[in-house]
C-alpha positions in Angstrom: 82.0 -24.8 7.9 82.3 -26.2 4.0 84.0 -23.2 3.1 86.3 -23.6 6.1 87.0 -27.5 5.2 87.8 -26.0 1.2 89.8 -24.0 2.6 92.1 -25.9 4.5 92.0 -28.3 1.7 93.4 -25.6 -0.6 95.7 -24.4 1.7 97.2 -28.2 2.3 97.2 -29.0 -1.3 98.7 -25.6 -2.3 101.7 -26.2 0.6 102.3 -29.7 -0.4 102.8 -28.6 -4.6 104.9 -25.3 -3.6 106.9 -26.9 -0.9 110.6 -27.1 -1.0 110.7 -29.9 2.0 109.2 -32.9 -0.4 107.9 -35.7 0.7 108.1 -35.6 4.5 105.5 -32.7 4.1 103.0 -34.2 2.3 103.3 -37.1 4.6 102.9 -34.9 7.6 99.6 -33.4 5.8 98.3 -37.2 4.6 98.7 -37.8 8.6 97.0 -34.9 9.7 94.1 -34.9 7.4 93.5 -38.9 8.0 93.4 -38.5 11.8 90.9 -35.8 11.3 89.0 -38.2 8.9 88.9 -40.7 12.1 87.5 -38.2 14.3 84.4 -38.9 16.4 83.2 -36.1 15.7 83.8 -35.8 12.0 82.3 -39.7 11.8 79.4 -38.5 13.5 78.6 -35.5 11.1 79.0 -37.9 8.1 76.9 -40.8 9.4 74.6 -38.1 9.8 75.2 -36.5 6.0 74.5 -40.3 5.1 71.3 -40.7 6.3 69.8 -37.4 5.2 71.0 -38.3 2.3 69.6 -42.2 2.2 66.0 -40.6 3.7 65.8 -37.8 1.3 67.1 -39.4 -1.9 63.7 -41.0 -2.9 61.9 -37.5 -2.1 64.4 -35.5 -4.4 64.2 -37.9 -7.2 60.1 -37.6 -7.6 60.0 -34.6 -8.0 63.3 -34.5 -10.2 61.2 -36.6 -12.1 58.2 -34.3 -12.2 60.0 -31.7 -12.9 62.0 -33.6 -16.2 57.7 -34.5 -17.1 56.7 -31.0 -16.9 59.8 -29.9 -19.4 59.3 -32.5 -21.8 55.3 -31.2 -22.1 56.2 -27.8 -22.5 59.2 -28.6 -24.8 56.7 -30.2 -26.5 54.4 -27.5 -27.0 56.6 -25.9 -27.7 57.5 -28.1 -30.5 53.9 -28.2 -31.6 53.7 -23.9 -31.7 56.6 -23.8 -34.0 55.4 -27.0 -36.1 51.8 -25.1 -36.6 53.4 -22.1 -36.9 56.2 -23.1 -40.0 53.4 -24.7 -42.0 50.9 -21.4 -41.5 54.4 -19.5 -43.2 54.4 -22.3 -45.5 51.1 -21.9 -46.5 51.3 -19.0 -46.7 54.4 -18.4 -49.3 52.6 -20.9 -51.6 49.5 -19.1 -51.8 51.6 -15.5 -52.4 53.6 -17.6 -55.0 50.7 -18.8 -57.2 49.4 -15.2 -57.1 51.4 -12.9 -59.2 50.1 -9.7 -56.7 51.0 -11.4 -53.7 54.1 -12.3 -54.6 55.3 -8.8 -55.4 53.9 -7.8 -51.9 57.0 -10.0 -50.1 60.0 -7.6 -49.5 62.8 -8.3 -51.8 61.0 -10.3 -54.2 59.8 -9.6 -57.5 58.3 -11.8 -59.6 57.6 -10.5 -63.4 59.8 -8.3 -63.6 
């Protein structure tokens, strides 16, 4: 039914911007779409929309929230990982460059030479 509704809407807007006849066709099309606007029927489907909408909203923004906490604590892991990780490298590359022999080991480096 959406895609039908795009649809149309595509269709109206396309006729109305490739039209020769002007004004008096985009008028028509303004008419037509605002008495379908005032429907009964289409009132009723978006009353309904509304309230699904005002009942649900406090449901889907928990556990947007939840969601957002658990990605922040795992980002932050994350974060943590690297952070341990970097200063283990760091470490690392000090200890290889106070010692002559360890330093040589390190591809493309040579020290003493």
């Amino acid at each position: 039914m959406k895609g039908k509704i795009l649809f149309v809407a595509g269709a109206a807007v396309g006729y109305v911007l490739g039209a020769r006849a002007g004004r008096g066709a985009y008028v028509k099309i303004k008419s037509q779409a605002e008495s379908l606007w005032e429907n009964p029927s289409v009132q009723k489907t978006v009353h309904q929309a509304e309230d699904f909408v005002k009942e649900n909203a406090p449901v889907v923004g928990k556990k947007l929230q939840g969601a957002a906490g658990d990605a922040a604590s795992k980002a932050k892991s994350v974060a943590s990982k690297a952070s341990d990780k970097a200063d283990d490298v760091a470490d690392s590359a000090k200890s290889a460059g106070s010692d002559s022999e360890g330093a040589a080991k390190l591809p493309g480096v040579n020290v003493g030479e």
